[in-house]
MARVOVO-45926 format. One record per residue (C-alpha): residue number from 0; residue in three letters; x, y, z. Coordinates in steps of 0.05 Angstrom, whole numbers. Layout:
<rs>
NUM/ALA/X/Y/Z
...
</rs>
This chain:
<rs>
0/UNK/0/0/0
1/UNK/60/38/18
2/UNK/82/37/-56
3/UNK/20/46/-88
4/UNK/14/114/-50
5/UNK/79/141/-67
6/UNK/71/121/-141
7/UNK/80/197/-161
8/UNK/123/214/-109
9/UNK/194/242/-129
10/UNK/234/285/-92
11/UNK/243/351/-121
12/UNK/312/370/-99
13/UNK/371/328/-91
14/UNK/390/311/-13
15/UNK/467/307/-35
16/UNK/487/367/-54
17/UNK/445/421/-7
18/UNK/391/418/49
19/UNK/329/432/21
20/UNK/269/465/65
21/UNK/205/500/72
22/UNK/171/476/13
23/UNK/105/509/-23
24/UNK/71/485/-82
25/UNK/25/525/-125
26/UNK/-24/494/-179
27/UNK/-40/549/-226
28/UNK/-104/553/-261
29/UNK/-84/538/-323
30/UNK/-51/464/-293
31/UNK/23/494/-285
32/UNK/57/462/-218
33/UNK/105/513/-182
34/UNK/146/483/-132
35/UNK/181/527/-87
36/UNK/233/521/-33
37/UNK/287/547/11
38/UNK/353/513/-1
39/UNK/425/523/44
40/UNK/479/514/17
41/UNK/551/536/32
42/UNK/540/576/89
43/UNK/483/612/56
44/UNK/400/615/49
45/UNK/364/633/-20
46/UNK/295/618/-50
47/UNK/288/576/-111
48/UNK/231/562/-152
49/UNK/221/502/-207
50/UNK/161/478/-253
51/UNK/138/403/-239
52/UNK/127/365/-314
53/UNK/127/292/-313
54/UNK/168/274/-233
55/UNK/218/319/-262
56/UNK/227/396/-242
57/UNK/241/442/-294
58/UNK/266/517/-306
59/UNK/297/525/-240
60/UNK/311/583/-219
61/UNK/341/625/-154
62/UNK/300/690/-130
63/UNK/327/713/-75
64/UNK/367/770/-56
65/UNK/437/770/-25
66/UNK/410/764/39
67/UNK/391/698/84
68/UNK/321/673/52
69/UNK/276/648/103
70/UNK/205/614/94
71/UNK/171/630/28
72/UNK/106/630/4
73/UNK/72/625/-63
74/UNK/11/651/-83
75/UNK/-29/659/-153
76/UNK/-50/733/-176
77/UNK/-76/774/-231
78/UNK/-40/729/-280
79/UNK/24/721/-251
80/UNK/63/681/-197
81/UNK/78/716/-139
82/UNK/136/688/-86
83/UNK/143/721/-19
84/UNK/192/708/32
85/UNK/223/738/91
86/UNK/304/761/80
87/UNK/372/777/136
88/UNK/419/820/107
89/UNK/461/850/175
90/UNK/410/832/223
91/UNK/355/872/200
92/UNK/302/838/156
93/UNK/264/847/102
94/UNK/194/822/67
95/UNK/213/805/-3
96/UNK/166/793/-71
97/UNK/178/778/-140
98/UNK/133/750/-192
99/UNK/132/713/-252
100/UNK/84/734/-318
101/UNK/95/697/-384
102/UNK/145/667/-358
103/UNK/194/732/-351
104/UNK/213/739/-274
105/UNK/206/809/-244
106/UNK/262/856/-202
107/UNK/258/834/-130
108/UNK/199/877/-95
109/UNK/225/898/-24
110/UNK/157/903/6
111/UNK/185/933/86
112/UNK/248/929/130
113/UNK/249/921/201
114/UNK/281/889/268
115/UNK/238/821/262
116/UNK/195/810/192
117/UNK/170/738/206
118/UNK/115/686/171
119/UNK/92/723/105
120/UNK/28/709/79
121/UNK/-6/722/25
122/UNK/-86/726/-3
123/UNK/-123/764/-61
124/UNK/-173/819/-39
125/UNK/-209/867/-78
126/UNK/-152/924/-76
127/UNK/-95/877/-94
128/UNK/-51/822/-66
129/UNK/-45/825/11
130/UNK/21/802/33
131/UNK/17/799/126
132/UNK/67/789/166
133/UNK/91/793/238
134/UNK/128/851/258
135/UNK/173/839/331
136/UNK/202/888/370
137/UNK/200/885/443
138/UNK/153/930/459
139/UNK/96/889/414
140/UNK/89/836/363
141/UNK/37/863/308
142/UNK/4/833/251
143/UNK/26/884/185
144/UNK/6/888/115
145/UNK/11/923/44
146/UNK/-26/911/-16
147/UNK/9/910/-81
148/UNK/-1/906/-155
149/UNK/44/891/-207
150/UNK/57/969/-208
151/UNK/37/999/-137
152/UNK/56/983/-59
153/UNK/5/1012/-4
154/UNK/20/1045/65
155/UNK/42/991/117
156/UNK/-26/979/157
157/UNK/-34/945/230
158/UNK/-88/893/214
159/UNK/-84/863/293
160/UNK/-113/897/356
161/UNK/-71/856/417
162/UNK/-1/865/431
163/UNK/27/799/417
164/UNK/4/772/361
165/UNK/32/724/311
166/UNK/26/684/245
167/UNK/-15/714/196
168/UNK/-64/680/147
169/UNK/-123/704/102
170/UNK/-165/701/46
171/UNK/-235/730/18
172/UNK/-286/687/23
173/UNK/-340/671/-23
174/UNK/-386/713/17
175/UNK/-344/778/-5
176/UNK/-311/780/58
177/UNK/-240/788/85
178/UNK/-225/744/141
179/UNK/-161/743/169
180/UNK/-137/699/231
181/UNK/-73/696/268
182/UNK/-47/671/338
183/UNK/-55/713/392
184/UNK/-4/714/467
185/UNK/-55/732/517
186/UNK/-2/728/578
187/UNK/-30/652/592
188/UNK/-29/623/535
189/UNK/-34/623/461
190/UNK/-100/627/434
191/UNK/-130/635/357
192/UNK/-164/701/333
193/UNK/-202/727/279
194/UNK/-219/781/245
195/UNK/-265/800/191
196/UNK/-273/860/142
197/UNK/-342/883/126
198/UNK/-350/940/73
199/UNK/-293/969/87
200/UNK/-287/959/171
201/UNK/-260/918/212
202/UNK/-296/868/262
203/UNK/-265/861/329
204/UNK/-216/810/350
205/UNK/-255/742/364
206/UNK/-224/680/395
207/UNK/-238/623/350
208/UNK/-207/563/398
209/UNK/-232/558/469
210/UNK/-184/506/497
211/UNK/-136/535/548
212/UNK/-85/496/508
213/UNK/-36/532/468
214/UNK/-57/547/409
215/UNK/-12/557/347
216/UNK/-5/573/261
217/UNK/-79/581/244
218/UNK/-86/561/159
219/UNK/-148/598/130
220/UNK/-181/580/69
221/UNK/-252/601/25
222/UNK/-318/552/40
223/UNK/-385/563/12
224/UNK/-412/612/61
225/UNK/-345/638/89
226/UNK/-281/610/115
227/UNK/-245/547/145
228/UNK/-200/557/198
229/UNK/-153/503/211
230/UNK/-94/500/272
231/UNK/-60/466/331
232/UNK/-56/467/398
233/UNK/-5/428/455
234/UNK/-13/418/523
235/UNK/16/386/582
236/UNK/39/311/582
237/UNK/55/315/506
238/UNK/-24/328/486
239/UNK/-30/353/425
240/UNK/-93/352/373
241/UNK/-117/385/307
242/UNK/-172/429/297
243/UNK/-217/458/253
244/UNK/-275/512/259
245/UNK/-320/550/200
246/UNK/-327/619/204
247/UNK/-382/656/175
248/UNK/-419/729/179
249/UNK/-488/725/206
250/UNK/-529/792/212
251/UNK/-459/835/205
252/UNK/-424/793/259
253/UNK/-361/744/258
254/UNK/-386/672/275
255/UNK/-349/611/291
256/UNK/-371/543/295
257/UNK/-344/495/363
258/UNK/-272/471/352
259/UNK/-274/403/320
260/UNK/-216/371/338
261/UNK/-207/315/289
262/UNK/-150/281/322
263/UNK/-114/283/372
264/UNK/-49/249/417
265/UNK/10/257/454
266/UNK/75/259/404
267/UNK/118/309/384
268/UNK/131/358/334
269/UNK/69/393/290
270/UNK/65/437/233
271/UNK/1/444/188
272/UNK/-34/467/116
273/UNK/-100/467/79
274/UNK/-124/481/20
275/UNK/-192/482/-9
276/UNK/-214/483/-83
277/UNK/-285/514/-124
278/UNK/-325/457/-97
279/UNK/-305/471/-26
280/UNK/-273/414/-15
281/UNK/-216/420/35
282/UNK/-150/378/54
283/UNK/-119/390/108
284/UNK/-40/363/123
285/UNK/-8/352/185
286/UNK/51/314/222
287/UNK/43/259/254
288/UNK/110/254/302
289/UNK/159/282/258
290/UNK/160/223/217
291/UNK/95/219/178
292/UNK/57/269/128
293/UNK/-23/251/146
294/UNK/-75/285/103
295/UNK/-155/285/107
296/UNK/-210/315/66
297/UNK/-277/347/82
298/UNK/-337/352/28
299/UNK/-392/409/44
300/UNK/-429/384/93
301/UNK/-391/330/126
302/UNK/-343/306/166
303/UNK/-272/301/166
304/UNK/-250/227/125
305/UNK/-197/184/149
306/UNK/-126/196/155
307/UNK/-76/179/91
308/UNK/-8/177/100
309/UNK/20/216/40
310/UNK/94/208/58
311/UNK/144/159/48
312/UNK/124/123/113
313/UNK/196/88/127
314/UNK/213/112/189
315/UNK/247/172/164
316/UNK/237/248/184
317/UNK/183/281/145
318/UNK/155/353/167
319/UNK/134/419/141
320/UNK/74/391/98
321/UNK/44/435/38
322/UNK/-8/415/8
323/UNK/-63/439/-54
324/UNK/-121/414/-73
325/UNK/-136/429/-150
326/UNK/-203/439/-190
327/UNK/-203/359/-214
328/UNK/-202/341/-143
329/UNK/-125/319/-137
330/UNK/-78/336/-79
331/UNK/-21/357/-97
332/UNK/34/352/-29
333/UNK/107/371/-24
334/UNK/137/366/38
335/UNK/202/365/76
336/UNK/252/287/78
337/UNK/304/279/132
338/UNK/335/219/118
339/UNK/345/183/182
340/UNK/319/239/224
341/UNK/384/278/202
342/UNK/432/228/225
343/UNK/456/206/162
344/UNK/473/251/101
345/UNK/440/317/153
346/UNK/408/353/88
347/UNK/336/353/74
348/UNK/305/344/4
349/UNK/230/365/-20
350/UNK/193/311/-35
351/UNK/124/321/-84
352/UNK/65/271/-79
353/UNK/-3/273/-104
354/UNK/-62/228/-102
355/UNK/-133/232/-134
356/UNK/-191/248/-82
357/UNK/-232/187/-104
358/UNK/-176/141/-80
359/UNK/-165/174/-8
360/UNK/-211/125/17
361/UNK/-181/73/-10
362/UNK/-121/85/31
363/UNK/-148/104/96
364/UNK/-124/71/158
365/UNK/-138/96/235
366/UNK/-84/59/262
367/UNK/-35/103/232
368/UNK/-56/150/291
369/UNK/-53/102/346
370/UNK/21/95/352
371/UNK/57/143/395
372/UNK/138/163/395
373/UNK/158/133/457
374/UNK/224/188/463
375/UNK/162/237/476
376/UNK/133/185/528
377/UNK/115/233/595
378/UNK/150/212/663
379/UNK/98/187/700
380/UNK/72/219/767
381/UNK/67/286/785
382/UNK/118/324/823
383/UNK/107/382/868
384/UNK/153/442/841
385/UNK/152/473/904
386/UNK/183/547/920
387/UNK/200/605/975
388/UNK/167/657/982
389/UNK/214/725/955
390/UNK/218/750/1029
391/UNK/243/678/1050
392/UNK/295/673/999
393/UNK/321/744/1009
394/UNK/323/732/1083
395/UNK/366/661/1065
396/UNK/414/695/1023
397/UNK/429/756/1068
398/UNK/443/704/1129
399/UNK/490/664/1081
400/UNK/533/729/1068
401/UNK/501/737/991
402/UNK/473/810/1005
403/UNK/498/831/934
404/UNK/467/776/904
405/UNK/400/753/874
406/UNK/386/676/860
407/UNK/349/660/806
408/UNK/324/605/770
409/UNK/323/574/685
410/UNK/322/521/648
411/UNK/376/529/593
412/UNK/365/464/556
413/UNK/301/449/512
414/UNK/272/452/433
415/UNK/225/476/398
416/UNK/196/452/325
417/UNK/249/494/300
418/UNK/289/425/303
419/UNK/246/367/332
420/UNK/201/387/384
421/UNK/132/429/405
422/UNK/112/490/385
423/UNK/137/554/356
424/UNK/198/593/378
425/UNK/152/655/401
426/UNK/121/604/446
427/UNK/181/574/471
428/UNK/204/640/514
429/UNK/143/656/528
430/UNK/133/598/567
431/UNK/193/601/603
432/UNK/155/657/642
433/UNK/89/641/646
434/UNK/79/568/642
435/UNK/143/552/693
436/UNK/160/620/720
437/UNK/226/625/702
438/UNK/276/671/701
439/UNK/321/658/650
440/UNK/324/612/591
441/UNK/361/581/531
442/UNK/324/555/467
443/UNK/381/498/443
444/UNK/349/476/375
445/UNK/386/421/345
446/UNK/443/441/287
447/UNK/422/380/245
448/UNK/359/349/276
449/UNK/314/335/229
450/UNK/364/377/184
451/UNK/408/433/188
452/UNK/392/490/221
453/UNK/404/540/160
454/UNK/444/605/163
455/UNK/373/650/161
456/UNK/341/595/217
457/UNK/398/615/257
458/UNK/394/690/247
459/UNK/318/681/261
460/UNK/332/650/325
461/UNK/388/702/341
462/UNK/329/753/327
463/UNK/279/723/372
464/UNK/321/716/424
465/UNK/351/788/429
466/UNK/273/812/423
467/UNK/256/765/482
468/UNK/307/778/526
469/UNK/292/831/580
470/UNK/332/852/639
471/UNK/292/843/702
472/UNK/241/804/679
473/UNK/267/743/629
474/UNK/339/737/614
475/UNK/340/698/543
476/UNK/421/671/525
477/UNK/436/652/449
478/UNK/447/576/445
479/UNK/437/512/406
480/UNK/451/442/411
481/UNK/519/410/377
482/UNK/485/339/357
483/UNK/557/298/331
484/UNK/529/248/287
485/UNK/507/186/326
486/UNK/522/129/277
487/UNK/597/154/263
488/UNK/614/182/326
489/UNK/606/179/399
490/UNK/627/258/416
491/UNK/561/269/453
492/UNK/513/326/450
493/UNK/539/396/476
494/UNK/492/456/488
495/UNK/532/520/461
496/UNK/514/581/500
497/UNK/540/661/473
498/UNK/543/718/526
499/UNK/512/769/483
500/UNK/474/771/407
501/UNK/543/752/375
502/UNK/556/688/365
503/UNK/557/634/306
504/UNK/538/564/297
505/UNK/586/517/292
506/UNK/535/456/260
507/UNK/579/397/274
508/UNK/581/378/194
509/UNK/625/444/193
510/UNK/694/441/193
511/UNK/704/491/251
512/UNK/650/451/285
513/UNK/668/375/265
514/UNK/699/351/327
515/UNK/694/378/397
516/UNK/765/403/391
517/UNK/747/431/324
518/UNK/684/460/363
519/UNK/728/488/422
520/UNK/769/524/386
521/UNK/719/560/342
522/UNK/683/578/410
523/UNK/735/618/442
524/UNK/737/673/400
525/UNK/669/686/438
526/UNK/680/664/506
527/UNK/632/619/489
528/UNK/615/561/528
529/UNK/592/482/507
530/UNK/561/442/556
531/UNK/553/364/562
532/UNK/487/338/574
533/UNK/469/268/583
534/UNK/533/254/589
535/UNK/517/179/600
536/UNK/464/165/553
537/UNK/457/106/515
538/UNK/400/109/461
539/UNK/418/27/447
540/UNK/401/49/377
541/UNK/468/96/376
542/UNK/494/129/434
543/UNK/490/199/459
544/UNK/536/197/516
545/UNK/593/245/520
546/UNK/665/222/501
547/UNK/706/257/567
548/UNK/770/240/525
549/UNK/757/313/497
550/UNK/750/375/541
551/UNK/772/430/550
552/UNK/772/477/609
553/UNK/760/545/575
554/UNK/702/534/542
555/UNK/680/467/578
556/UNK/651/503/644
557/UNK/593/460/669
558/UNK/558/388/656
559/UNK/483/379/666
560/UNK/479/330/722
561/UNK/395/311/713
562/UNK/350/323/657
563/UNK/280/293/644
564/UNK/328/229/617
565/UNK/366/216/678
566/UNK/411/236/739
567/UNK/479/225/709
568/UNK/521/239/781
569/UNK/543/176/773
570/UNK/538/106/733
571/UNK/471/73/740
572/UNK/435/127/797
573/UNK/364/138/785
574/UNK/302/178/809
575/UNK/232/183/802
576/UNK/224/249/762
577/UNK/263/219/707
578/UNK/256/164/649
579/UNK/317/123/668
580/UNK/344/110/610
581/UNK/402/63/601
582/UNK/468/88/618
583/UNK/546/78/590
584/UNK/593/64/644
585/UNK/657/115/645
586/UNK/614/167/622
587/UNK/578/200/692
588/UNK/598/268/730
589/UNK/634/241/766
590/UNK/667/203/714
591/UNK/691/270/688
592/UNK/707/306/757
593/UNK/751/233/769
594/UNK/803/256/706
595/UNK/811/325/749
596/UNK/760/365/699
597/UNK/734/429/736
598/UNK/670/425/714
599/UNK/607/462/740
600/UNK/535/429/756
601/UNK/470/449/711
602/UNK/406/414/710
603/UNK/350/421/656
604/UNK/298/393/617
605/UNK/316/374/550
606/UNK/241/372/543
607/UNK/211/371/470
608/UNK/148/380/486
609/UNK/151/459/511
610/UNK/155/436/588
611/UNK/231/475/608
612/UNK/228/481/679
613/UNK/173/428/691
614/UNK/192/368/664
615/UNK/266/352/689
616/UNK/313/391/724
617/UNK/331/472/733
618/UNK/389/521/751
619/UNK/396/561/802
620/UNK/448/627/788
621/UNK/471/674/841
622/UNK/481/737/807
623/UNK/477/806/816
624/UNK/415/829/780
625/UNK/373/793/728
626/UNK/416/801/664
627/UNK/436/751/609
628/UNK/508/772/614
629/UNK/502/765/694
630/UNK/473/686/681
631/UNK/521/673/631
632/UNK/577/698/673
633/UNK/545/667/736
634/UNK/556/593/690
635/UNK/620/600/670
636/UNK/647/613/737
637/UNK/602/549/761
638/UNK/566/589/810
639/UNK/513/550/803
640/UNK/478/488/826
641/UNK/417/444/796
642/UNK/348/415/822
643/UNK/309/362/799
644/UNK/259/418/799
645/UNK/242/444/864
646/UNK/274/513/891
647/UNK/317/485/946
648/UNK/352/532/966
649/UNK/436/510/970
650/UNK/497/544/996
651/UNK/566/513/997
652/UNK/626/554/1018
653/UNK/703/529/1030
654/UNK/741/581/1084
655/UNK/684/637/1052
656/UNK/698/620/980
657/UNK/626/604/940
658/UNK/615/538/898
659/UNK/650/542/833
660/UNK/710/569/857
661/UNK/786/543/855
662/UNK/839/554/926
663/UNK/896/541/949
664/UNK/900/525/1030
665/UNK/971/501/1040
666/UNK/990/434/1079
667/UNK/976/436/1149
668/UNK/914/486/1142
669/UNK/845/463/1161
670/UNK/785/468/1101
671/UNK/722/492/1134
672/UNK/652/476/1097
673/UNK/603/523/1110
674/UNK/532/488/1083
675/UNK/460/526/1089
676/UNK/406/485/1051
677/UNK/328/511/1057
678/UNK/294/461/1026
679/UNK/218/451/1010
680/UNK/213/392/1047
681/UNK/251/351/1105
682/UNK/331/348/1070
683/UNK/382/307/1086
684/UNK/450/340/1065
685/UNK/514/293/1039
686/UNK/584/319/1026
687/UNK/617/295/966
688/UNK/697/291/974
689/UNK/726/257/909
690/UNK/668/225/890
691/UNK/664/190/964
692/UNK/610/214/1019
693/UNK/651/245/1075
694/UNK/594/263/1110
695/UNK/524/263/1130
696/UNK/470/303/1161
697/UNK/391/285/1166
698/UNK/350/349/1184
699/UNK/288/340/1213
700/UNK/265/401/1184
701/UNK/268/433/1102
702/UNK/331/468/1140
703/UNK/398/444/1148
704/UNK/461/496/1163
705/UNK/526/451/1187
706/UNK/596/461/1187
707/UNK/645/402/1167
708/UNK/720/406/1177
709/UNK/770/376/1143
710/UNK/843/355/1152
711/UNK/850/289/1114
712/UNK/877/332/1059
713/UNK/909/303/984
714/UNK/947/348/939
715/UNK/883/367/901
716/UNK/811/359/932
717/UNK/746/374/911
718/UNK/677/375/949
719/UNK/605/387/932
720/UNK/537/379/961
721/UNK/486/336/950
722/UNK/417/341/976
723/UNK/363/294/983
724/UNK/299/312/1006
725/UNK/242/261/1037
726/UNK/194/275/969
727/UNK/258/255/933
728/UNK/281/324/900
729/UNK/352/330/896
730/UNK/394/385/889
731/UNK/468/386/874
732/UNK/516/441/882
733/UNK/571/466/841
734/UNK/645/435/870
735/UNK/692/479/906
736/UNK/767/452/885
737/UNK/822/448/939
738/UNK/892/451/923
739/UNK/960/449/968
740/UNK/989/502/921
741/UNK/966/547/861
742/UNK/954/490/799
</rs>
């Protein structure tokens, strides 16, 4: 069945020689095929465009400028092909067009310039083409538009009402009408408007999905009496579902119909489109994982069909669906191939498809659905991420001699679908506040999972970050994830973490990223860090543990000692909160601390499904005031420590020196521990000398201060904490080395 599906399937571009992504396809009216696509290659982003004739693509061409090409669109107007996309040239971008008429290709159309010009989209009104976007600065993120002709470009107008709004879509419907929808931050959660345009004015914003579930990338396309709105949301545990609601005017006022979620799960990773045709028939396309293209149809008048899996089906990455339904009732679907989810040859290609409505049904099979990632699996039980009050933790650290200092909280490790998890990168930092109240964060998008993350990918997630990132309130640090590749080596994965907006990535098919020396080296020039994290991890498939053979003290600061995978302190250690996941022996903290690496103590999440700083562990940073370059600084001199979640509250000092730090106490001189520890429940306290308990204290409170002296002194010592508490959070402090004389 597999075959018979992909009969006319044939992939567009070739994976060898560049990593294709971000596909569109556009059936004209007159039965031409326009695939488009955003191809990196070199170092570089552009747009090219090619004519489908017989599974081969013809009359390629590049469009874009000399800038990074991000996401384009295509869209059929007046005659003429029209291709939008956004464009980076020195960190300011642009909203590009160009369009093709009898077959001659126009000058490139610069249609605005700004700090952030994201998601273009594009729909035919009565005045012209329509080409939204979303336009970021910090203050707001506003839906903008212009309407253009082949000759003429409008005033900029502000087609949104809220202050955070993003992802644009639109289209007139066969009622006359202008409806426009877009996703909308309401300082909860995400949520789907709409708006409609009725002789000339503008309805009010209306909420189309009423699931406090975030909401995400609404698709809107023409029906008989108005529109369809198509989206998705994600929730907690890995939930997930797509939805669907009409939208009409009744008596001069915007309508919706009840959310109809057609299916639903718990998986990773979605990304959406529909399309509808003169009979009103619509398709909609969706993930399912990040493995699998799905599509279902929808007559007038009925209900959503079956699924149909329109991709290869092989166990192979395929994401970023587009799909078309034309005027004789075929769908027409390109979409996005990783082979081996970016392990192997790390470049994606566009793949077409297409498949005649009267033989969906033919192919339909529920069970496709059923079967659920088990990587995204959630940790069962619930755990209590208990915290102190402000008053309680300001009276702690005053009493511990840290009046200069603030301690705050993040989670610096976890995805988005940028690479291969939930949700948008929008959504990501704004989670980070207001779904685990954090105070600083670090989005670490794979560099090759399911593909590379391209040049303009990486100056879009530059972007977004430096917009997010506010002193006080949410400190945001510029970071990816170094992913070696699994079935030729066993480097291990490294999160790479920049002080400031500067900063490159090093993909690890680079040559200055290839190795972790290679990687190292290419790092200092920012005072950059990379940080090990599952540093025991075996996959069984491949591994993912860390190879400790190659470090290297400037730039390897810190390892992350728990994450939603496992604690990694040492070989084979385990805990509730986690998955447990098989482990490599030689590979643990203390494995590392053993071959004399000073190395600091994180904890995150690694979570895929948008749950940093709920699912797995956090940091906790003493600093002194709520800046990125105060966190980042705060990291690389490992004055830090990590929790399996809670805020426990952990002080370690050696003769008044803080965690993190290096001294020299010469033979013959006592080492005094000072340890404070607040937790949220009953703790009992352990110090850690070279790997070996030295010591123990069981509190029969949350509160434990104790002093521990030591004499039984080596040439080079080092200590930490470890704290236990009776609901089974831990919390692990950053070491304090001890040497005789200066090393």
């Amino acid at each position: 069945m597999k075959e018979q599906i992909n009969q006319a399937s044939f992939e567009v571009t070739d994976i060898l020689t560049a990593s294709c992504q971000y596909p569109d396809i556009l059936v004209t009216k007159n039965n031409q095929k326009y695939a488009t696509w955003q191809q990196y290659n070199e170092g570089h982003d552009a747009v090219y465009v090619g004519k489908i004739v017989d599974k081969q693509v013809v009359e390629i061409k590049m469009i874009s400028g000399e800038g990074e090409a991000l996401r384009p669109v295509s869209f059929e107007y007046d005659d003429a092909v029209w291709f939008v996309w956004s464009e980076c040239v020195n960190r300011e971008w642009s909203i590009l067009a160009r369009f093709v008429r009898y077959g001659n290709y126009s000058e490139i159309i610069t249609i605005d310039t700004s700090e952030a010009a994201f998601y273009p989209s594009v729909c035919a009104t009565h005045d012209g083409l329509m080409i939204m976007w979303t336009e970021q600065t910090k203050a707001y993120s506003r839906i903008v538009a212009k309407t253009i002709t082949c000759e003429l470009i409008s005033e900029k107008g502000i087609l949104s009402v809220s202050e955070k709004v993003y992802r644009p879509t639109g289209c007139v419907g066969k009622d006359g009408n202008l409806y426009i929808a877009y996703d909308r931050f309401n300082g909860m959660h995400y949520e789907i408007v709409a708006r409609v345009k009725i002789a000339g004015e503008w309805s009010e914003e209306k909420v189309i999905s009423t699931s406090t579930s975030w909401a995400a990338s609404p698709v809107v396309v023409a029906t008989g009496e108005g529109v369809l709105v198509g989206w998705y949301h994600f929730g907690a545990k890995a939930s997930f579902a797509y939805l669907s609601s009409d939208l009409k005017v009744v008596d001069g006022t915007l309508m919706a119909t009840t959310p109809d979620a057609f299916t639903s799960s718990a998986n990773w990773y979605q990304s959406i489109d529909l399309s509808t045709n003169k009979e009103g028939i619509a398709v909609f396309a969706y993930t399912w994982g990040k493995y699998n293209i799905n599509v279902r149809y929808r007559k007038p008048g009925e209900a959503w069909s079956e699924p149909v899996t329109m991709s290869y089906n092989d166990g192979n990455c395929g994401v970023h669906p587009k799909v078309m339904i034309d005027d004789h009732n075929t769908i027409h679907l390109v979409w996005q191939f990783g082979n081996r989810n970016g392990h192997m040859d790390r470049n994606a290609a566009v793949v077409y498809n297409s498949l005649r409505l009267d033989q969906m049904d033919g192919f339909a099979d529920n069970s496709i659905e059923v079967l659920q990632d088990q990587f995204v699996r959630p940790i069962e039980g619930e755990k209590e991420l208990a915290k102190h009050d402000v008053e309680i933790v300001r009276a702690w650290l005053d009493k511990n001699g840290y009046d200069a200092k603030e301690l705050v909280f993040g989670d610096i490790h976890g995805q988005s679908s940028m690479s291969d998890g939930v949700g948008e990168i929008d959504q990501y930092f704004h989670f980070a506040k207001v779904g685990a109240d954090l105070d600083f964060t670090a989005l670490t998008d794979h560099d090759c999972y399911q593909d590379w993350i391209s040049q303009s990918e990486w100056e879009w997630i530059r972007t977004t970050n430096k917009i997010m990132n506010v002193d006080h309130h949410l400190s945001t640090i510029l970071a990816y994830e170094w992913t070696p590749n699994e079935y030729k080596y066993d480097f291990g994965h490294k999160n790479v973490y920049y002080r400031g907006d500067d900063g490159e990535m090093f993909r690890s098919g680079d040559v200055a990223g290839m190795t972790p020396f290679n990687l190292f080296e290419s790092l200092k020039k920012y005072k950059a860090m990379a940080i090990p994290h599952h540093p025991a991890a075996d996959w069984k498939l491949v591994s993912a543990a860390t190879d400790w053979a190659f470090h290297d003290p400037e730039v390897q600061r810190a390892v992350e000692i728990f994450s939603r995978h496992a604690p990694f302190e040492y070989y084979g250690n385990e805990s509730k909160y986690t998955k447990n996941i098989s482990q490599l022996k030689h590979c643990s903290v203390q494995d590392a601390l053993a071959r004399k690496y000073r190395l600091g103590f994180t904890a995150g999440s690694d979570s895929h499904q948008m749950e940093h700083g709920i699912e797995g562990g956090i940091v906790a940073a003493f600093v002194p005031e709520l800046t990125r370059e105060n966190v980042f600084d705060a990291i690389y001199d490992r004055f830090i420590y990590g929790t399996t979640g809670a805020r426990i509250l952990v002080s370690l000092k050696i003769n008044g020196n803080p965690m993190g730090q290096e001294i020299v106490v010469p033979t013959g001189e006592e080492v005094r521990l000072e340890v404070s520890v607040l937790g949220t429940k009953q703790v009992k306290v352990e110090l850690v000398k070279n790997n070996d308990v030295m010591a123990t204290k069981q509190s029969d409170t949350n509160a434990c201060d104790v002093i521990f002296v030591d004499t039984n002194r080596t040439e080079s010592d080092y200590y930490y904490i470890r704290v236990t508490q009776q609901d089974e959070h831990m919390a692990w402090s950053s070491p304090i080395w001890v040497d005789i004389t200066k090393k």
